[in-house]
Every structure is written in structure tokens, then in C-alpha cells.
N, CA, C and O atoms as a printed pandas DataFrame, in Angstrom:
     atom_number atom_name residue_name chain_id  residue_number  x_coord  y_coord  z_coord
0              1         N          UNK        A               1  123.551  123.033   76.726
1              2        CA          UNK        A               1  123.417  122.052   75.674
2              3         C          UNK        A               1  123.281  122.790   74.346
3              4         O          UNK        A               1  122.284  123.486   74.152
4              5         N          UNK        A               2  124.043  122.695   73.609
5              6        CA          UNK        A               2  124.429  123.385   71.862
6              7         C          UNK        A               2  122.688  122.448   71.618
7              8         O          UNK        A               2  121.938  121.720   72.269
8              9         N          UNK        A               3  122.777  123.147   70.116
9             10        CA          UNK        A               3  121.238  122.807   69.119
10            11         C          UNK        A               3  121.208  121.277   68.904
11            12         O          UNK        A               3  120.244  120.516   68.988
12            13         N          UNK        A               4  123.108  120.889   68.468
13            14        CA          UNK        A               4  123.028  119.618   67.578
14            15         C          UNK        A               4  123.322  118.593   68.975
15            16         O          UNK        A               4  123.933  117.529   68.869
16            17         N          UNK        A               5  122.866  119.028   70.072
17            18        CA          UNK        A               5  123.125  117.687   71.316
18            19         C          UNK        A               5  121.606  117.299   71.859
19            20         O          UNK        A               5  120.665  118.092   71.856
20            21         N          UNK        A               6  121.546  115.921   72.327
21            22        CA          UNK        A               6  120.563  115.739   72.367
22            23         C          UNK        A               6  120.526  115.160   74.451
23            24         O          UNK        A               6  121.372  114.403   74.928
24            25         N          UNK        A               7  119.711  115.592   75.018
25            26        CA          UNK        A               7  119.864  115.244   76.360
26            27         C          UNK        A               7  119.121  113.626   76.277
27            28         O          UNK        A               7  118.214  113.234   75.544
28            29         N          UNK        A               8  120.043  112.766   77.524
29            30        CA          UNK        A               8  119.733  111.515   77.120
30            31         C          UNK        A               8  118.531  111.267   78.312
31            32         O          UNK        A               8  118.846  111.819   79.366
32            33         N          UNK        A               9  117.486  110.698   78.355
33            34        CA          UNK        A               9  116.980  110.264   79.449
34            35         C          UNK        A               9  116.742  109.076   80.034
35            36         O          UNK        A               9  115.680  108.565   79.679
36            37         N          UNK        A              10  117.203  108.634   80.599
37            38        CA          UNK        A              10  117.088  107.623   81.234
38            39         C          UNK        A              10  116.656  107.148   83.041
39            40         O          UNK        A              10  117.098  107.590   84.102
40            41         N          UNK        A              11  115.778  106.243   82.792
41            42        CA          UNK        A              11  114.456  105.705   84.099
42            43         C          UNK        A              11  115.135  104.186   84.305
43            44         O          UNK        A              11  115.263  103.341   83.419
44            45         N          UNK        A              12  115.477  104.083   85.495
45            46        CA          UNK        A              12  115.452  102.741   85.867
46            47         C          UNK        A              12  114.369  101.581   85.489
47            48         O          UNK        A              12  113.218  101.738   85.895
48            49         N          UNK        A              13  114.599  100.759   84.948
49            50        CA          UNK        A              13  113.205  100.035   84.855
50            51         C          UNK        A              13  113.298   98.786   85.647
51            52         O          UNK        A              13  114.333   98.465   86.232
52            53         N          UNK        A              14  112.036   97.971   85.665
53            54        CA          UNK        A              14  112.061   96.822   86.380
54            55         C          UNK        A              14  111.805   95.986   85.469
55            56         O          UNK        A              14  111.964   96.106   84.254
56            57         N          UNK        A              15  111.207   94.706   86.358
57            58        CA          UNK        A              15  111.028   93.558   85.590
58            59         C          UNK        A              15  112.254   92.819   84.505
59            60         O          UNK        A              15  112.039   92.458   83.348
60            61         N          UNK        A              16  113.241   92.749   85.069
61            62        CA          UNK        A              16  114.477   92.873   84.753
62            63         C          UNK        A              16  115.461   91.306   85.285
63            64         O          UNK        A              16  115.348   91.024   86.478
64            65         N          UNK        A              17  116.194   90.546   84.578
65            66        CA          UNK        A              17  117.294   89.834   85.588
66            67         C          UNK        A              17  118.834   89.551   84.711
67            68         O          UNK        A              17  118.764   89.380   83.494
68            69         N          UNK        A              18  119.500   89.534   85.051
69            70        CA          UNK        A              18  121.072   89.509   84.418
70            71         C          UNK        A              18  121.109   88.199   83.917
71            72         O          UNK        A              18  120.880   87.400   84.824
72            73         N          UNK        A              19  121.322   87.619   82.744
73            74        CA          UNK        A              19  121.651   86.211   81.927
74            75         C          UNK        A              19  122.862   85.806   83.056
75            76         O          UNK        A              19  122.959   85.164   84.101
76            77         N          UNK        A              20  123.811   86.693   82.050
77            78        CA          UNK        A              20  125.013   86.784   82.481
78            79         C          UNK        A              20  125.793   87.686   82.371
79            80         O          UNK        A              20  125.357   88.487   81.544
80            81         N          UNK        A              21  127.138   88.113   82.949
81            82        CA          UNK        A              21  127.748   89.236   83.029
82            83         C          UNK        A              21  127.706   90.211   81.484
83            84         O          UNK        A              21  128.455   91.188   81.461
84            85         N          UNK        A              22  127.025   89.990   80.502
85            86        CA          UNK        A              22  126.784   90.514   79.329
86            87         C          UNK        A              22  125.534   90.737   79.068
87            88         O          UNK        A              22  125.233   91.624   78.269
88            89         N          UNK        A              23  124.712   90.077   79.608
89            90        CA          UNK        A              23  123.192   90.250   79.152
90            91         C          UNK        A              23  121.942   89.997   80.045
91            92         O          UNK        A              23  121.653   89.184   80.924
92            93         N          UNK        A              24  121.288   91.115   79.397
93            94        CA          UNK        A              24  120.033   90.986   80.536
94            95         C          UNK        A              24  118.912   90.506   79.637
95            96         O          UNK        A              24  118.763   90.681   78.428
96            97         N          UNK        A              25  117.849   89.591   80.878
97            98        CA          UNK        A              25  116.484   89.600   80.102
98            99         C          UNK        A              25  115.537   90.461   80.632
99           100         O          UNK        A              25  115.364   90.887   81.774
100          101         N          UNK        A              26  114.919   90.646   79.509
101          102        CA          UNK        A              26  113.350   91.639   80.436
102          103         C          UNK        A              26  112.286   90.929   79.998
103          104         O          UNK        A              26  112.035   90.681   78.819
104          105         N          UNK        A              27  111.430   90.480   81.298
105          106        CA          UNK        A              27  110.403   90.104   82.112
106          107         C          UNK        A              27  109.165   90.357   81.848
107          108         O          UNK        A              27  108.224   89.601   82.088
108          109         N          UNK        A              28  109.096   91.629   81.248
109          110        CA          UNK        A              28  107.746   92.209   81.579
110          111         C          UNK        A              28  106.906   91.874   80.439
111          112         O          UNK        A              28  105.762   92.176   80.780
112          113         N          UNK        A              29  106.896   91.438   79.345
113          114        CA          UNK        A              29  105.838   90.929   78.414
114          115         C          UNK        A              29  106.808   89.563   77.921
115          116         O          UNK        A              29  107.997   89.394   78.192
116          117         N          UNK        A              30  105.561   88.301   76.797
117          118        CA          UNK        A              30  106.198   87.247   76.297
118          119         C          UNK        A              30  107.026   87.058   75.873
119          120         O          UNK        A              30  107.609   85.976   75.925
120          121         N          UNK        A              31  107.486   88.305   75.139
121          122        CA          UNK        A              31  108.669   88.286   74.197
122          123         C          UNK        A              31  110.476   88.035   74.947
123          124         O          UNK        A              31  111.450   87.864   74.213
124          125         N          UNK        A              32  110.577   88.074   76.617
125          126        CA          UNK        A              32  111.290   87.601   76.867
126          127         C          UNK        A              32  112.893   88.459   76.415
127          128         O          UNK        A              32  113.980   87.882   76.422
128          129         N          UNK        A              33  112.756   89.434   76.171
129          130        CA          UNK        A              33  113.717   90.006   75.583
130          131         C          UNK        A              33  115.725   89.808   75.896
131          132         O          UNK        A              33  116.135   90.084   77.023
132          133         N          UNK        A              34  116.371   89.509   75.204
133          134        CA          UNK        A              34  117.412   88.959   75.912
134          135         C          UNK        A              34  118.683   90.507   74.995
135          136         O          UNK        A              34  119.169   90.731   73.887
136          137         N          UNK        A              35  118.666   91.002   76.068
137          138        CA          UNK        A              35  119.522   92.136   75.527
138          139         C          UNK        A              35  120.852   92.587   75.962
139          140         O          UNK        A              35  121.135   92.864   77.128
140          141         N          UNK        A              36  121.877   92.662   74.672
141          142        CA          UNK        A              36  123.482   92.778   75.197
142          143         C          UNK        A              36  123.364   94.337   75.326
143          144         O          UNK        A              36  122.359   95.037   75.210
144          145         N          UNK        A              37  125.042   94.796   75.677
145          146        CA          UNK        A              37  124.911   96.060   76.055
146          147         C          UNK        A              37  124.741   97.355   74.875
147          148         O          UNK        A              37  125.510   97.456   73.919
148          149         N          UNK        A              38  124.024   97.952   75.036
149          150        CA          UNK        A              38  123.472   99.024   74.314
150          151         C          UNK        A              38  121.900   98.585   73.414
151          152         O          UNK        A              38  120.985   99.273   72.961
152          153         N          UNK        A              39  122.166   97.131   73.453
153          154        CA          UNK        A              39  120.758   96.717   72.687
154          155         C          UNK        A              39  119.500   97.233   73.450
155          156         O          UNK        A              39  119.319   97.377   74.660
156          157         N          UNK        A              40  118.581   97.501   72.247
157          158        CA          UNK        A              40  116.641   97.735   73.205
158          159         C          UNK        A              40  115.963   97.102   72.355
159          160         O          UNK        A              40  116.017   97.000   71.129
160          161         N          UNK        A              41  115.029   96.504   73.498
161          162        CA          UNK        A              41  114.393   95.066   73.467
162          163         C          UNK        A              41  113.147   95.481   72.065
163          164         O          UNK        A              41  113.278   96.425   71.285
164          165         N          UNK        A              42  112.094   94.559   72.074
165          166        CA          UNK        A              42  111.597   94.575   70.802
166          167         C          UNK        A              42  111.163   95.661   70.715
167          168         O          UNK        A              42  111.514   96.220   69.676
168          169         N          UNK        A              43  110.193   96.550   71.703
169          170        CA          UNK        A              43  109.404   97.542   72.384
170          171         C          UNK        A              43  109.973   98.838   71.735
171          172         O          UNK        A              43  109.325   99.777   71.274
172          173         N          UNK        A              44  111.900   98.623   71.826
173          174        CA          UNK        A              44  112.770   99.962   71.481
174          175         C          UNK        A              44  112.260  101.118   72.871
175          176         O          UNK        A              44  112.407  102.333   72.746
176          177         N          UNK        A              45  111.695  100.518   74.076
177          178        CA          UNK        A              45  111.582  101.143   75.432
178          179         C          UNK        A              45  112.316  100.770   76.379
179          180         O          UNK        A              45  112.456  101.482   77.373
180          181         N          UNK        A              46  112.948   99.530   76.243
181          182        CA          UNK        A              46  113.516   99.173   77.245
182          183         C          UNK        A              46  115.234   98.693   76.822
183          184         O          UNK        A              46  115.262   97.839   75.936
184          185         N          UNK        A              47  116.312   99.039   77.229
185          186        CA          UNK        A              47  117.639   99.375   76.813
186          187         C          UNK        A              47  118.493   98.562   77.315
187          188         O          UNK        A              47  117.468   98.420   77.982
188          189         N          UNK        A              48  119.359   97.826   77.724
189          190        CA          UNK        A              48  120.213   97.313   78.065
190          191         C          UNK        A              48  121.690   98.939   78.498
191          192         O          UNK        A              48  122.302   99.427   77.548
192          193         N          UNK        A              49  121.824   99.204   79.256
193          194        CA          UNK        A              49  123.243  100.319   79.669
194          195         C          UNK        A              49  123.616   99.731   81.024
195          196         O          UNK        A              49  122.971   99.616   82.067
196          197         N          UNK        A              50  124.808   99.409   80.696
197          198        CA          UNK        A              50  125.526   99.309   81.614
198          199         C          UNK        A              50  125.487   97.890   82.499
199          200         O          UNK        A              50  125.916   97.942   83.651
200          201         N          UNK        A              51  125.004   96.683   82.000
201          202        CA          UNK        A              51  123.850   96.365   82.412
202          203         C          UNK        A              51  122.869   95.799   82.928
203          204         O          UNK        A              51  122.587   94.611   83.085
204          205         N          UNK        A              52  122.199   97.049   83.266
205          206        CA          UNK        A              52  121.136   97.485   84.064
206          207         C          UNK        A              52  119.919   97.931   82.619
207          208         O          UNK        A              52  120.263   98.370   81.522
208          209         N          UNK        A              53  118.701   97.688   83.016
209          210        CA          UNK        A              53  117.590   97.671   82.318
210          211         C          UNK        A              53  117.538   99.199   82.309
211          212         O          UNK        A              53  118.034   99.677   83.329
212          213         N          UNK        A              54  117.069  100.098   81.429
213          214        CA          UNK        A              54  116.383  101.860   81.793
214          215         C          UNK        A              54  115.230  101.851   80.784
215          216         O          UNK        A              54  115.313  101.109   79.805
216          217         N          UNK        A              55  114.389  102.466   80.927
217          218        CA          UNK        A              55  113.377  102.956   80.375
218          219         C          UNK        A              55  113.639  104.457   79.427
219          220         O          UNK        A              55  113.669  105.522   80.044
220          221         N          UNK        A              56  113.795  104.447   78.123
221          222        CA          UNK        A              56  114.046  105.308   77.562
222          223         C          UNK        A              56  113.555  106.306   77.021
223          224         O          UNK        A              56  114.052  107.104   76.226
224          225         N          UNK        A              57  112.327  106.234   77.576
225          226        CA          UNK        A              57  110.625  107.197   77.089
226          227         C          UNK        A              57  110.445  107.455   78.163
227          228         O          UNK        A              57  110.041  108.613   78.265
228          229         N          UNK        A              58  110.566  106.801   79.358
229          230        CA          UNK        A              58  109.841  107.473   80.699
230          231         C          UNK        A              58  109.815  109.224   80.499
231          232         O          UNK        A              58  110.840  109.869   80.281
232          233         N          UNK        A              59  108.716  109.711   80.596
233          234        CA          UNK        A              59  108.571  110.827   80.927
234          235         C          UNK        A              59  108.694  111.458   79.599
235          236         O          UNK        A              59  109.108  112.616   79.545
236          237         N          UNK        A              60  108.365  110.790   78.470
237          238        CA          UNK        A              60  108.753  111.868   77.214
238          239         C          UNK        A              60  107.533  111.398   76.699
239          240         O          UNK        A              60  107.539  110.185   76.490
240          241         N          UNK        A              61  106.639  111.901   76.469
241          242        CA          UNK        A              61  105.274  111.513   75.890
242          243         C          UNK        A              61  105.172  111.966   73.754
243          244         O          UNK        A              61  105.611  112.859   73.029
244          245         N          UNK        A              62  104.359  110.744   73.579
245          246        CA          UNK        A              62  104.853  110.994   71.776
246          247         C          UNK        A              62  103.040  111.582   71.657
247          248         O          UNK        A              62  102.683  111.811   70.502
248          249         N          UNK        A              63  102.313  111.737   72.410
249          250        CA          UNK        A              63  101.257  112.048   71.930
250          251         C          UNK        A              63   99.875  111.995   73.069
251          252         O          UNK        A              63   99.492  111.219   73.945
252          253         N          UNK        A              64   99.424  113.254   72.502
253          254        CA          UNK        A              64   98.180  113.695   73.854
254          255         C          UNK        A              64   96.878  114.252   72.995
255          256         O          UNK        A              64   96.977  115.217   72.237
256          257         N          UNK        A              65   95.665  113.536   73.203
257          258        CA          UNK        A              65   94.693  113.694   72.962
258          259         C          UNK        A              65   93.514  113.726   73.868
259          260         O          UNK        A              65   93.334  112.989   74.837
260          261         N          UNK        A              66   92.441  115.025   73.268
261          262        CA          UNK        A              66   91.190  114.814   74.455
262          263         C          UNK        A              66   90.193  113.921   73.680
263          264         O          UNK        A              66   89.748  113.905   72.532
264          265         N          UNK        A              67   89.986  112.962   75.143
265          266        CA          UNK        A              67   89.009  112.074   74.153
266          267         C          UNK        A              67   87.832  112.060   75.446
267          268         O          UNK        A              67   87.970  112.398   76.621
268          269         N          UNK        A              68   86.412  111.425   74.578
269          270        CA          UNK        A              68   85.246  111.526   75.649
270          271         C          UNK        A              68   85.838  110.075   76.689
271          272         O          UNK        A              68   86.618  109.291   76.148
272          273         N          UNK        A              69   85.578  109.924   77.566
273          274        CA          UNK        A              69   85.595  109.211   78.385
274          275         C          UNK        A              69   84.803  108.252   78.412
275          276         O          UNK        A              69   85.207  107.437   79.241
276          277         N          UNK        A              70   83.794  107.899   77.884
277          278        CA          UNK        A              70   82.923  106.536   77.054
278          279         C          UNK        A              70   84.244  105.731   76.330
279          280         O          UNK        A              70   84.547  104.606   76.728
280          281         N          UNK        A              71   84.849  106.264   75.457
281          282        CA          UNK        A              71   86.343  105.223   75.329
282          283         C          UNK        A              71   87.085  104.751   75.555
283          284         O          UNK        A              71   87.704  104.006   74.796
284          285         N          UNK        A              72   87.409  105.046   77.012
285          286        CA          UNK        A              72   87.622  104.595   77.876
286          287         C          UNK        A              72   87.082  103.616   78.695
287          288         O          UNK        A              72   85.923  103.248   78.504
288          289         N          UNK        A              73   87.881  103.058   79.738
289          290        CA          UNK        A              73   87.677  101.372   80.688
290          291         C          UNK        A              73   86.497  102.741   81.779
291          292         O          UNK        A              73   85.567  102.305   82.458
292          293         N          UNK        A              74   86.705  103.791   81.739
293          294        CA          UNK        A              74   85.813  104.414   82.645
294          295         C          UNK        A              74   84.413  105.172   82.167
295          296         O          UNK        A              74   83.950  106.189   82.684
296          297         N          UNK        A              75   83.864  104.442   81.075
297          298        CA          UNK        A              75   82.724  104.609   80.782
298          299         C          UNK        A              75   81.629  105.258   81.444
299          300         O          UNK        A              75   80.895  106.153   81.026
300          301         N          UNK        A              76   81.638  104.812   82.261
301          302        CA          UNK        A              76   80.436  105.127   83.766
302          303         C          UNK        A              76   80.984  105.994   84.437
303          304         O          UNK        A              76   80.108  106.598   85.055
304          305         N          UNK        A              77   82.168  106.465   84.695
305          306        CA          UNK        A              77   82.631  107.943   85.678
306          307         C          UNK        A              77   82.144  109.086   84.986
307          308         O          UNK        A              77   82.416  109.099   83.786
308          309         N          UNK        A              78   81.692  109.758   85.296
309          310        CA          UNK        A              78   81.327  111.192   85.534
310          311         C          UNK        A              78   81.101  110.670   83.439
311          312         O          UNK        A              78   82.150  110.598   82.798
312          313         N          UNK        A              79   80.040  110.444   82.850
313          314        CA          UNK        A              79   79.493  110.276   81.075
314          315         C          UNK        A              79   79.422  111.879   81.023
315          316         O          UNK        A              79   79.147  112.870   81.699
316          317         N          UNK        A              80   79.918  111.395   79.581
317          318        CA          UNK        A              80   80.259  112.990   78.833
318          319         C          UNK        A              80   80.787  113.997   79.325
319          320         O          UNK        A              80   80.246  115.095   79.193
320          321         N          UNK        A              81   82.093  113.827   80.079
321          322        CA          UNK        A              81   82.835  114.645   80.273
322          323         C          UNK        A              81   84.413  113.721   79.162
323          324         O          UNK        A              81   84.684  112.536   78.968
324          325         N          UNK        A              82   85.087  115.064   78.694
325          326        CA          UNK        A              82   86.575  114.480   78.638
326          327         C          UNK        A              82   87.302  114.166   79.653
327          328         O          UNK        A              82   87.136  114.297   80.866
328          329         N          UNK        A              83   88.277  113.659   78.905
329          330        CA          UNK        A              83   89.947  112.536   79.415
330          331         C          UNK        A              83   90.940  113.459   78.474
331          332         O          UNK        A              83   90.648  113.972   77.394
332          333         N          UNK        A              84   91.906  113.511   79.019
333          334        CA          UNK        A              84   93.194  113.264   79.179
334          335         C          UNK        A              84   93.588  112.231   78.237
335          336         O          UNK        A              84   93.211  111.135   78.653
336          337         N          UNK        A              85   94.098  112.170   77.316
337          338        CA          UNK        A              85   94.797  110.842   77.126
338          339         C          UNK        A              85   96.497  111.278   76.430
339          340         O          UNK        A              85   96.818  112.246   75.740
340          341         N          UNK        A              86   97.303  110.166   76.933
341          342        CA          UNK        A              86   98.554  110.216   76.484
342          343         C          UNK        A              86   99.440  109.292   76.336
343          344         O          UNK        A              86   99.260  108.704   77.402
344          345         N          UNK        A              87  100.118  108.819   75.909
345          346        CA          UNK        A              87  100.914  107.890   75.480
346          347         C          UNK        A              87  102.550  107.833   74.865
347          348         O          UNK        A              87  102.979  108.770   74.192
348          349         N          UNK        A              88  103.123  107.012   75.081
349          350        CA          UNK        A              88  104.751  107.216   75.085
350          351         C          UNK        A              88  105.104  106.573   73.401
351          352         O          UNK        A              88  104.209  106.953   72.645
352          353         N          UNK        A              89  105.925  105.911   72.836
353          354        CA          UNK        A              89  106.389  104.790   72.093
354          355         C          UNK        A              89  106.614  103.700   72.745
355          356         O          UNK        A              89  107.149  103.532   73.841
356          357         N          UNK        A              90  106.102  102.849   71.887
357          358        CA          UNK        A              90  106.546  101.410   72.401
358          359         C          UNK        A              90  105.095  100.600   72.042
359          360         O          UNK        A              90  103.995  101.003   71.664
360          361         N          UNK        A              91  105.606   99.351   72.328
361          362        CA          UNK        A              91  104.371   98.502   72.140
362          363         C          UNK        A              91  104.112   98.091   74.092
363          364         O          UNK        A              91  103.266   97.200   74.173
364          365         N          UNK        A              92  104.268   98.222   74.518
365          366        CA          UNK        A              92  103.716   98.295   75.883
366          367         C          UNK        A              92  102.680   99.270   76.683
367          368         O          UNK        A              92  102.416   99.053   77.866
């Protein structure tokens, strides 16, 4: 792969069903997303190719922080130790 190419990644996603032979909706939050081919839904995570739904962040993380674990839903596991935390793009 040269400097100026970019590798594409793409994750199957779910929560997914075909309109019609042009368009899919995705399922997985209110917004109901109704997407033709090459379109991504409001999120800009979830893609319309081919189509079939993909996940276009799977596995590419936009950001990692250590945080105490009191900020977390696991408050009570093992207090005052760190977490891990990480997160993709998207509003999901």
C-alpha cells in the first residue's frame, strides 16, 4: 500500500433489513436510518455497500483513556483501581 492509499475496513453489521433492491434500513437506534448505496446512516458508522449494512470503525478506535473506575457503571469492582477506556466515532 503506497503513502497516498488508504486501506478500507469493513465489519459486517447487524440490525439491518433491505427496503428494497436499493436500500437498506438500520434497526439499531430511533433514527431508523434508510440508506442507498454508498450512503452512512446518521452515526457515519454504519454504510450501506453493496447492499449489505458494514460497520466502518469496527476495530479502529478514535480514542483511549485511563480513567478511575468510580466513573464507571463498575463503581464497586475492585475502588480505586484504573480502567481501560476506549471508544470508536459515532453516536452509538
Amino acid at each position: 500500500m503506497g503513502p497516498n492509499e488508504q486501506e478500507t475496513h469493513h465489519f459486517p453489521g447487524r440490525w439491518w433489513h433491505a427496503i428494497d433492491e436499493h436500500r437498506i434500513q438500520c434497526d439499531l437506534c430511533p433514527r431508523y436510518c434508510h440508506l442507498s448505496e454508498g450512503q452512512r446512516g446518521f452515526c457515519f458508522v454504519r454504510q450501506n455497500i453493496g447492499g449489505e449494512m458494514v460497520l466502518t470503525t469496527y476495530g479502529r478506535s478514535s480514542g483511549f483513556c485511563i480513567d478511575p473506575i468510580e466513573k464507571k457503571p463498575l463503581a464497586h469492582f475492585l475502588p480505586g483501581t484504573p480502567v481501560l477506556s476506549f471508544g470508536t466515532a459515532g453516536c452509538n
